[in-house]
N, C-alpha and C positions, 0 to 999 in steps of 0.2 A: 740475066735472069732476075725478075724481080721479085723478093723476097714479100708475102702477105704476114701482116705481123695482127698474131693471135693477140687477146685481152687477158686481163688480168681480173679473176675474183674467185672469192674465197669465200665459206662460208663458218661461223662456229656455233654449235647448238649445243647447250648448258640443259641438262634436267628436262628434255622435252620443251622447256615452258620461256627460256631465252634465246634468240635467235639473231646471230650478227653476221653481216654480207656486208662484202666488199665490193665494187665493179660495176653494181647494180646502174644501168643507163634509164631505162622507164618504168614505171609503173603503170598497168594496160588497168585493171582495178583489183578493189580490195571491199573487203566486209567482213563480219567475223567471222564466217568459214571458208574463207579462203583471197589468198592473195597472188594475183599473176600478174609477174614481174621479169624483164628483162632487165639481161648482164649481158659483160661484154662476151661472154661465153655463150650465149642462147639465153631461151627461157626456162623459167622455173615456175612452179606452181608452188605454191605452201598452201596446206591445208591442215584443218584444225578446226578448233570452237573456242569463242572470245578471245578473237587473232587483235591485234591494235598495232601501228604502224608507231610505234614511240617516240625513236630518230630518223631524221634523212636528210643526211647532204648531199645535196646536188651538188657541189665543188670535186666532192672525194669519192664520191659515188656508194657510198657507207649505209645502212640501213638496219636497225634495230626493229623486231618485233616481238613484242610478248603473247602468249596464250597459251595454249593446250598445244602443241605442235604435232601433227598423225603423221602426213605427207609431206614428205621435198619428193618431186618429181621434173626431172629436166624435160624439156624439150627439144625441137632440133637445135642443133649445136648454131650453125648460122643463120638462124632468125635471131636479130637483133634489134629489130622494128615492129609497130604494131601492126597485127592484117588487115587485110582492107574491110570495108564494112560487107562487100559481096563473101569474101574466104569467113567470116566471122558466124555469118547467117546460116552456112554450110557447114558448121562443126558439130 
């Protein structure tokens, strides 16, 4: 039986206004109200006013943003790629 091995990511939000992720594989886009971004876990929405992308390594898959922070909201657990431009047009 072959075992599928889950990802790894973490999230930690300081005062609303700091916000550090672990895991993170792409960023789909971002502006200052809002930022959609996949991890190894699915996707995530961040939403807020005067969002800014600070840090990001691609190496460690790490990701710092500052702003006003409203919403974290996951999405499906395995979607961990962007959608097609047809599923995009349809949401």
């Amino acid at each position: 039986m072959q075992e599928i091995q889950q990802g790894s990511h973490s999230l930690s939000l300081e005062n609303r206004k700091q916000l550090r992720l672990t895991g993170v594989t792409d960023i789909d886009s971002f502006d200052e109200g809002q930022i959609l971004l996949f991890t190894q876990l699915g996707e995530l929405l961040i939403k807020g006013k005067n969002l800014h992308v600070n840090e990001l390594s691609v190496e460690s898959g790490s990701l710092t943003v500052e702003g006003d922070i409203w919403t974290l909201s996951y999405g499906e657990k395995n979607r961990k790629a962007k959608a097609s431009l047809i599923k995009k047009a349809f949401r």
